[in-house]
N, C-alpha and C positions, 0 to 999 in steps of 0.2 A: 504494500500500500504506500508507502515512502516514497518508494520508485516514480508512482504519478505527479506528477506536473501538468495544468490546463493554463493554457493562456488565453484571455480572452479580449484584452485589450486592444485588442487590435486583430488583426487576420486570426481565423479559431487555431490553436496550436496544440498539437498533444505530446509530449512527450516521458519517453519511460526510462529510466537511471540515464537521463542526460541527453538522450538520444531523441530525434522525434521520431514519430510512429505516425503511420499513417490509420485511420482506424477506419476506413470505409467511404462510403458514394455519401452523398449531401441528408440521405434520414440519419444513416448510425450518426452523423459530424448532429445532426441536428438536436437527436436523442440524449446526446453525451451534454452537448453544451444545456442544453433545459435543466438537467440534472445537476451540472455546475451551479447555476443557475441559484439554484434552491441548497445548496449543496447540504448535509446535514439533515434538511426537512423533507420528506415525506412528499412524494409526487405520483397522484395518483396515474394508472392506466387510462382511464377514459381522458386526463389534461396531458398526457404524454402523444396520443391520439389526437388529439386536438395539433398540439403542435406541429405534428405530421403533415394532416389532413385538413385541417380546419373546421368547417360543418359536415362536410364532405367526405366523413372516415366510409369506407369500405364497409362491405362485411365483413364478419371477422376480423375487425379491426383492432381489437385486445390481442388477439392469437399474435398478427405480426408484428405488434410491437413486442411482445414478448420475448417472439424468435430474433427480432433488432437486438434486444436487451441481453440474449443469450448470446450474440454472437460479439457485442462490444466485454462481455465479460471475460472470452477468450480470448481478449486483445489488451485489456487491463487488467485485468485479473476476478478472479470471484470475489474478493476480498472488498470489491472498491465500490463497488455496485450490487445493494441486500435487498433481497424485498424484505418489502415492511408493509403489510397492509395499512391503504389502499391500493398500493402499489413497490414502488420504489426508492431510495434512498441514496445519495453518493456520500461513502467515506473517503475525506480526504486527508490528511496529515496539516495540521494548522496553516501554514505555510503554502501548500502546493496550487496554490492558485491564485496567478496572479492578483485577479481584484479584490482578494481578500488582503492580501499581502500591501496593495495599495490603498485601503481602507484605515488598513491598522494607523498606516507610517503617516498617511493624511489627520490622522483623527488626532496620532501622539504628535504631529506637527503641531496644532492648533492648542493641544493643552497646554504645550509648553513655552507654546508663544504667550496662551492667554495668563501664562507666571510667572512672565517677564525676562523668557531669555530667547532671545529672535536669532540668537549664531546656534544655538543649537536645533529650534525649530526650523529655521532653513534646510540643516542638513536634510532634516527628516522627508520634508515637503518636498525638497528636490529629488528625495531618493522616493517617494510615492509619486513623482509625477516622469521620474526616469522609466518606469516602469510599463508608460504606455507607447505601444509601439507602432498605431497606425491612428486615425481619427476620428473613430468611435470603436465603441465597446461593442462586442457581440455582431459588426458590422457585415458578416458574410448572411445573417439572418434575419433581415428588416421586414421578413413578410413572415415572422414569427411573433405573434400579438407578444405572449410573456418576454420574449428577450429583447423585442424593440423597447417595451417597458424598460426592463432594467438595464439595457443599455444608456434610453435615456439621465436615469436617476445617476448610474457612475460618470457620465456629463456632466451633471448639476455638481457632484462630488469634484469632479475634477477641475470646474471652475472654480468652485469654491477655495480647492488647493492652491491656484493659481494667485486665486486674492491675497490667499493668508501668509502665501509665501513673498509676495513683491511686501505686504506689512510689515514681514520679518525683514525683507534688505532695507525696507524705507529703515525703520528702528534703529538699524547698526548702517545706516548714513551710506547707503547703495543707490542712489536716487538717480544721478546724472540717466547710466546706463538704462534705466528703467524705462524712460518719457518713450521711446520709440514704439517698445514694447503696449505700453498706456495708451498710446495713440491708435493703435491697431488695435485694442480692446476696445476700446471707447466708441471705434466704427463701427465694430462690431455687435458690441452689444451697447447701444445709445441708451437705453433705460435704468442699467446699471449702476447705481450713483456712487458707491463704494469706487467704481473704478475709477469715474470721474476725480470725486476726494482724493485719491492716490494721485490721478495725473498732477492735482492743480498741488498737492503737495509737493511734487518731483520738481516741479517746475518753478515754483516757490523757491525749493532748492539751491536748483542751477541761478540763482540769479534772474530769471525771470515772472517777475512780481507780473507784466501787463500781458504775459500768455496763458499765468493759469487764472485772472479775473477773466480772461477772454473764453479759457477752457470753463469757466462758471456761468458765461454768456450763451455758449453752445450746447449745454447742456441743459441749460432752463430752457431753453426756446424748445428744445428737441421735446423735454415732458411737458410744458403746456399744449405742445403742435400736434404730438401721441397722446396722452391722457388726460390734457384740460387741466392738468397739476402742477403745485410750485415741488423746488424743490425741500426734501424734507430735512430735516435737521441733521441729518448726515451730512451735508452736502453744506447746507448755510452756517453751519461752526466753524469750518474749513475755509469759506470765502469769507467771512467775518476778522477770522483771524487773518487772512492775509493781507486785509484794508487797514488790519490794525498792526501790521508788521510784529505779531505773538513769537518774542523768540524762542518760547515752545515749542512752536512749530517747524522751527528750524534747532534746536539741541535733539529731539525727538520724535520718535512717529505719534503724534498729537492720538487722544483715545477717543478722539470725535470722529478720524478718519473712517472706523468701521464701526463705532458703538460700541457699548456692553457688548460683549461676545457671548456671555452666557443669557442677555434679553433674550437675544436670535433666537439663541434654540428653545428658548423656553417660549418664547411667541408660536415657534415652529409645532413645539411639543406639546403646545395646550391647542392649536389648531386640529393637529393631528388625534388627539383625544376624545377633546369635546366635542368639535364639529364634525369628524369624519369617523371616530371610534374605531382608528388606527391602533391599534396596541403597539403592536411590532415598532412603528416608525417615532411613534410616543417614546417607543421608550430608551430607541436610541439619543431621540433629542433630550432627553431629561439626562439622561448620562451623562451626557455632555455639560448640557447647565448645572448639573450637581456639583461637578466639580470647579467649575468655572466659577461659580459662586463661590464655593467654598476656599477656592483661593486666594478670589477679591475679600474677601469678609462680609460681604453683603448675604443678610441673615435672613430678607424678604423672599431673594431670588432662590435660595438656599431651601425655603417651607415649601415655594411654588414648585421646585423642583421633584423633592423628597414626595411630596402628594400626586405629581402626577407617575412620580416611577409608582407610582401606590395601583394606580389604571384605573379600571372601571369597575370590574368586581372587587372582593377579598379574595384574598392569598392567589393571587393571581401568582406569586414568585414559590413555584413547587418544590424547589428543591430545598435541602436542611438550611445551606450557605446561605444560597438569593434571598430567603425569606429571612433568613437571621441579620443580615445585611439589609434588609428594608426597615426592620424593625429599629435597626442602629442611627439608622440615616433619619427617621423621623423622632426619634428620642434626641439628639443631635438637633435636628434644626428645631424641635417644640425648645429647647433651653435657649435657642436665641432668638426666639418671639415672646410677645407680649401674649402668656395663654388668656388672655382676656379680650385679647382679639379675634378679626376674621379669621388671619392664619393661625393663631392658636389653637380654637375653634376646630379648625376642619382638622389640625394636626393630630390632637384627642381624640376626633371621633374615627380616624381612617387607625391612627393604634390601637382604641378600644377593639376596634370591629377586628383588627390584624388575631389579637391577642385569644378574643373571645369566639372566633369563629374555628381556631385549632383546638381549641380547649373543649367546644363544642357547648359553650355558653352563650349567654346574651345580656347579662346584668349591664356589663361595662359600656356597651355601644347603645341602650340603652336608654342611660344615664347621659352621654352624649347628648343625645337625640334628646331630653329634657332640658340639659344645658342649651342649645340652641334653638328650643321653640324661646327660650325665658328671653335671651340674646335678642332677637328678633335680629338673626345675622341670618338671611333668605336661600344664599349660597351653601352658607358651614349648613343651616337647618336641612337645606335639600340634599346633600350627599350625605349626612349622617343619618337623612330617613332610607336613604339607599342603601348603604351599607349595611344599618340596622337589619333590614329587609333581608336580605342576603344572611344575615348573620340564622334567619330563622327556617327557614324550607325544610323544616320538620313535619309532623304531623299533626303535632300538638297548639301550634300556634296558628293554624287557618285564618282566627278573627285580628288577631293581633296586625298579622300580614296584612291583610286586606285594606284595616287602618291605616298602617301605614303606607302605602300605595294607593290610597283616595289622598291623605294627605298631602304627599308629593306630588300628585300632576296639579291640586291647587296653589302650589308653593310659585311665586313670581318670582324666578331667581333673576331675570332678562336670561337665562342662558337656556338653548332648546335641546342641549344634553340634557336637562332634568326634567324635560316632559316626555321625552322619548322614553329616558328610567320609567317614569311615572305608568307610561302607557305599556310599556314591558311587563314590570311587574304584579299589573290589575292585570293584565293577561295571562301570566303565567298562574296565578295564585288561582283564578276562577278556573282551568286548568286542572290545575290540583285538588280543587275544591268540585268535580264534577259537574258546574255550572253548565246547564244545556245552551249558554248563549254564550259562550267559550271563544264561538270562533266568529261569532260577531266585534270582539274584542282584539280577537285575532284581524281582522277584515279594517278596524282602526288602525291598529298598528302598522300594519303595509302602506295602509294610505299617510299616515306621517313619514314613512321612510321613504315613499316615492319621492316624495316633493324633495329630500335630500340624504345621500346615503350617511348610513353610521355602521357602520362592518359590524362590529361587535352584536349590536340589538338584531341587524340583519341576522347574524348567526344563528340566534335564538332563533326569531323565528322562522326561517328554515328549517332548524329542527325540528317544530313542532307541526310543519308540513311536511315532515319526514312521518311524524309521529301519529298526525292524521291519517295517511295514505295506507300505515301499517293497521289501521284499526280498521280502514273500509276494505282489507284483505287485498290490496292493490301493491303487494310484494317485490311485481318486478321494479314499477315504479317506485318502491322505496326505497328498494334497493341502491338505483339510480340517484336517487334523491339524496341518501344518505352521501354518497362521495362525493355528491356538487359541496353538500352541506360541508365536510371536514376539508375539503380545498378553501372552502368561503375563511374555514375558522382558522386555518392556519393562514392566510391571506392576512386577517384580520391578525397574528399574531396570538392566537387564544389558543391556551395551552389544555385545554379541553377538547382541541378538537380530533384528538385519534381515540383519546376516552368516551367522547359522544359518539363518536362514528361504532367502536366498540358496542356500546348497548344498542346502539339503533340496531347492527347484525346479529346480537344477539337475541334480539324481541323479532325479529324477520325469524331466525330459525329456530326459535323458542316456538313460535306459531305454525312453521311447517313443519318441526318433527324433525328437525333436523340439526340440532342445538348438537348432537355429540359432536358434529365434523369440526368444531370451534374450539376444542380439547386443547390442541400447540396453541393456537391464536390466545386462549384466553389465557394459559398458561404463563405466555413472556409478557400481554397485560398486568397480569395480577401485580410483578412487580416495576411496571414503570415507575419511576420517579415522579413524574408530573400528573400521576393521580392525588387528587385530594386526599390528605393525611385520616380523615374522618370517612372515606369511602370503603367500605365494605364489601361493596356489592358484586366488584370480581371474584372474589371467595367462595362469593355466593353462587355466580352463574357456574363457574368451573366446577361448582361441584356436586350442581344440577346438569351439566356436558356431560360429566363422565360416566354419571349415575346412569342415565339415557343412552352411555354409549356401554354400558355392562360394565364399567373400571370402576366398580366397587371399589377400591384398594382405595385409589384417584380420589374419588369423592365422598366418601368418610374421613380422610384425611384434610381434604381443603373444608367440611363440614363442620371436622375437629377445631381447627383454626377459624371458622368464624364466629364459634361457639364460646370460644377460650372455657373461663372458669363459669361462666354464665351470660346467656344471650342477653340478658336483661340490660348488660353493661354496654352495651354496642350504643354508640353515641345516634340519641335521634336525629341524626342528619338528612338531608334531601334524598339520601339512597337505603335510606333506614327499611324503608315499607321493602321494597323490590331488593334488598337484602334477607328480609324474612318471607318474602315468596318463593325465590329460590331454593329457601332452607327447608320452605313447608315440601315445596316436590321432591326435593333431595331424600328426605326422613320419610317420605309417599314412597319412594322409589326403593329406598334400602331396609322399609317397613321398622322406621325407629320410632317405635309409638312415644318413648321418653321425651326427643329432644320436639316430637309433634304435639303431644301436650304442652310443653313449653312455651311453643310456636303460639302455640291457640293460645294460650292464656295472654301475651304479648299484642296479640291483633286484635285481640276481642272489641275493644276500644274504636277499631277503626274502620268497622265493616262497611261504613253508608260512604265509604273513602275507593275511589281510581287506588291502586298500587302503579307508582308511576314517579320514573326516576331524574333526578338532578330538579332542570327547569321544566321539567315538562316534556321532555325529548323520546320517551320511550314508555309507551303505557302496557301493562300487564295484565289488566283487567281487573275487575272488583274484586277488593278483597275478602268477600264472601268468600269466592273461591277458592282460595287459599285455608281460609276457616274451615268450610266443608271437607277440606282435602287433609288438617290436620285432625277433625272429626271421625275420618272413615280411618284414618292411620291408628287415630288409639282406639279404636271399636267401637265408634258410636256411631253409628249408622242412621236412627233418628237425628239426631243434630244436624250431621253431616246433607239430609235431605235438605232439611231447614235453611241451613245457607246457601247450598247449591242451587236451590230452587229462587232465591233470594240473588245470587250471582248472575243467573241467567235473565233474571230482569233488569237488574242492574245495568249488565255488556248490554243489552238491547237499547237500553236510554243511552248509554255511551255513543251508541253507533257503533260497538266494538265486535264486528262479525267474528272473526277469528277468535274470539276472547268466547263469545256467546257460544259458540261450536265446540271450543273446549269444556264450557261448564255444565254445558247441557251432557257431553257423556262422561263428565264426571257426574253428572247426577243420576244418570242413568244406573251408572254403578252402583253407587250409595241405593237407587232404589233397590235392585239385583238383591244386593247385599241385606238390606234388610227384611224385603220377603213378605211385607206384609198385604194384606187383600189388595188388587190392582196394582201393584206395585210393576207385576214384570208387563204389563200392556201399559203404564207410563213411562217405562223404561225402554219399551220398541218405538213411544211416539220421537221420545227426546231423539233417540238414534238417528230415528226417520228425518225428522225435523234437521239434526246437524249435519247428516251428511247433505242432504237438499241446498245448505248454507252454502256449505263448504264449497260446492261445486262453483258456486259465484267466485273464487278467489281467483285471480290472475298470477302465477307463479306454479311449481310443484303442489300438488294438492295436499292437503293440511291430512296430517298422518299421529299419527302416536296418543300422547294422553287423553 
């Protein structure tokens, strides 16, 4: 794996210990660079096709990209190239690609300029901008929608290098040389005011005072004559001081040339958040302002930062580090605000909610969420009823929820990030809460996001049109659905989204009978990293797979471990219900009347409840069903009718065909079983009635329990 090398900065290049290789005709070059591309994440079959083909794949159009995939893997090795469902993945050694490599040395160029040392950040910059070797990135494939994307964005990057590096030579008194250079950006890019700033400084420089007031005359005229605009304080610090001969401006590169360095990204970074529900792009710009801040001493830009690395949900940072490290960084900037401010305010409520959401509590975010109704701070109130919210997706708090998500979309923050929360979460909770007018909620939410996208709330709900498609038995279609849905969520930077895509295939073959063939798949799930620390629910499904697939062994042991010393301890989380369904068919399946008592006495509470996991993303059916099924498990066959017959009407108000088909022959059974007058002529109706259902589904026909 070492051995690989991709260049992409210019003409596509592959090379192996040193050497280039040619790897194939214009797909394999096309397939390799996509996968550079993403390098690390997860790129599904159907967007690997796409890039091929465009609307226009073939048939069998998975098969030969597969066979592309096999035959680039004989040319770089198996090693370098994994599937990972939905598809594929490239590992590369940190280093072996080029624009990653250009990324790094651009990004430590600008830290180190923004802390004051311009002879060492040149080095760097020059050495990120040596790196490119034709004039555009990924430029052999401009009729490739994703790589003309990020071709363009490593542009934006490399322009940006370009600026930061000519700040560095202005700083350490490199000026004269530069003006030629500035002249031909300035052509170039007439809008650019940072560039402008640097000519009229360069020029300033060399001694001439009357060609950069005149480069300040050519540049206002150029933005009033394009946008109707003066220019902006960038630009009039810079001619200000040069009318007033600021020998600042000549000892040093003045800090009005480019600005706060860490505003930029934090402007960038809360665009990227708020308005577009960018995660990914959020959260490299806050990296950035984090530190920039924090070198300036400025303790404002320092909170704004820290809260947006915080993102949109809780514990968005999954791993032990990232998270322990988010928690640091807002402890840190809460001691250099005023906590009786705005930024104090949100800083409290986004740690409360951090602390209290692994812990699997809610006191703290809570408490938050009082402190800022008292406050009348509309912003800090609006994200601490979101958080809050989040902090609850149990089963216990249904009304609490719902309070909170009426209150939030009436909150006037002026910001339309907190009406989109607002309208997400009275979506997702009516949802949870089996509300028959769900998707009329649902049908709101779309129409807010048309008028202007936000990735992250899009994610959502896609999923829960993943979630509906699986309940009207419309499987192939979910199927489909689900991998547009985990390309959306990694798009969006949401680290939920191979764990969503997980449950939604698992609820697809959960309902066809076909839940064993998931055994490896769920197996290197259970232990990802980036599942939430309070998620169970893998445990669960794997040990409901195996059970189904006769690996008895298999799923009494992952059953063992979800049980630990007692089920009662599993923390009521959003995967709490659809953790103890799985456990009730598992203990169904292995005939553990013990751990199916258990089960039952645990759900009893929740029967008039969807079993349905995270936000809504994958629904299991009433949990009657689950009840009747841990009812026939310890011998109670009366009971067991009672809910079942009760589950069946249930999936029916659901609209949950596949659910309905299941519980009608699990009632059938429970009837068999208990024998009593009429019992086996209501037991041939239910049969009669599910298989008649079942036949409506679109996919494999619905087989098993």
């Amino acid at each position: 794996m070492d051995g690989v090398d991709l260049g992409v900065l210019g003409p596509f290049e592959v090379r192996l210990d040193g050497e280039p290789r040619d790897v194939g005709g214009p797909r394999l070059r096309t397939l390799l660079a996509v996968l550079a591309a993403e390098a690390g994440r997860v790129v599904s079959v159907a967007a690997l096709g796409r890039a091929l083909w465009g609307a226009d794949a073939p048939a069998h159009a998975d098969r030969t990209v597969r066979t592309y995939l096999s035959r680039l893997r004989g040319t770089v090795g198996s090693g370098v190239i994994v599937t990972r469902p939905p598809g594929y993945v490239l590992h590369l050694a940190p280093d072996a690609l080029d624009a990653a490599r250009f990324e790094r040395l651009a990004a430590d160029g600008r830290r180190v300029l923004a802390a004051g040392e311009p002879a060492a950040a040149r080095e760097r910059l020059a050495g990120a901008l040596a790196l490119w070797r034709g004039h555009a990135a990924y430029e052999e494939f401009g009729d490739v929608e994703t790589l003309a994307a990020e071709g363009m964005r490593l542009d934006r990057l490399r322009h940006n290098a370009v600026q930061d590096r000519i700040d560095a030579e202005l700083a350490i008194g490199e000026d004269t040389g530069l003006i030629a250079e500035l002249e031909a950006l300035t052509t170039a890019f007439p809008g650019h005011e940072r560039l402008w700033a640097q000519l009229m400084t360069a020029l300033y420089r060399a001694g001439r005072q009357s060609d950069a007031l005149a480069a300040f005359r050519r540049a206002r005229h150029g933005l009033i004559t394009a946008a109707g605009v003066e220019p902006s304080p960038v630009l009039t610090q810079v001619h200000r001081r040069v009318l007033a001969h600021d020998p600042a401006l000549l000892a040093t590169r003045a800090t009005a040339v480019a600005g706060p360095a860490h505003d930029d990204a934090l402007v960038a970074g809360e665009h990227a958040l708020l308005d577009d529900g960018d995660l990914r792009t959020s959260r490299e710009h806050f990296e950035t302002a984090y530190v920039r801040a924090e070198r300036a001493g400025d303790a404002a830009s320092l909170a704004r930062a820290a809260l947006g690395l915080g993102g949109v949900w809780v514990h968005e940072h999954r791993t032990a580090v990232a998270a322990a490290a988010l928690l640091t960084r807002l402890r840190h900037a809460l001691e250099r605000v005023d906590p009786g401010s705005s930024l104090g305010h949100r800083l409290q409520a986004r740690l409360a909610a951090e602390l209290d959401y692994e812990a699997g509590t809610h006191d703290r975010v809570l408490a938050a969420v009082s402190r800022t109704r008292t406050a009348g701070d509309p912003v800090a109130h609006a994200e601490a009823l979101s958080l809050a919210h989040h902090c609850l997706l149990g089963p216990d708090h249904a009304v609490l929820r719902q309070e909170l998500a009426t209150e939030l979309v009436g909150v006037r923050s002026g910001r339309r990030t907190d009406l989109v929360m607002g309208v997400l979460w009275d979506t997702v909770d009516r949802f949870l809460a089996g509300d028959p007018h769900a998707e009329r909620r649902l049908g709101e939410l779309d129409d807010l996001l048309a008028e202007r996208k936000h990735l992250a709330a899009s994610f959502v709900a896609d999923a829960l049109k993943v979630m509906l498609a699986i309940r009207a038995g419309r499987f192939r279609e979910a199927e489909a659905g689900a991998q547009a849905c985990a390309e959306l969520g990694q798009a969006a930077g949401d680290f939920d989204a191979l764990g969503w895509y997980g449950a939604q295939l698992v609820a697809i073959r959960w309902f066809q009978g076909r839940l064993g063939e998931l055994v490896p798949v769920l197996d290197g799930l259970m232990h990802s990293p980036t599942l939430s620390p309070i998620d169970n629910s893998y445990y669960s499904a794997l040990a409901v797979a195996a059970a189904s697939a006769g690996d008895r062994r298999t799923a009494a042991g992952a059953l063992a471990r979800l049980c630990g010393e007692d089920l009662g301890a599993l923390p009521r989380s959003s995967t709490w219900l659809t953790s103890l369904c799985g456990a009730a068919e598992t203990a169904y399946l292995l005939d553990d009347r013990t751990t199916a008592a258990r089960i039952h006495e645990l759900l009893a509470p929740y029967g008039h409840l969807p079993a349905m996991a995270s936000l809504g993303i994958a629904c299991f059916g009433s949990v009657h069903h689950q009840l009747g099924t841990t009812a026939l498990t310890a011998g109670d066959p009366d009971r067991a009718v009672t809910h079942l017959r009760a589950a069946v009407r249930h999936n029916l108000a659901l609209a949950h065909w596949p659910a309905a088909v299941f519980s009608r022959r699990r009632h059938a059974e429970a009837l068999v079983r208990r024998g009593a007058p009429g019992d086996a002529a209501a037991a041939e109706r239910e049969l009669a009635a599910a298989e008649e259902e079942a036949r409506t589904f679109t996919g494999p026909p619905v087989s098993g329990w």
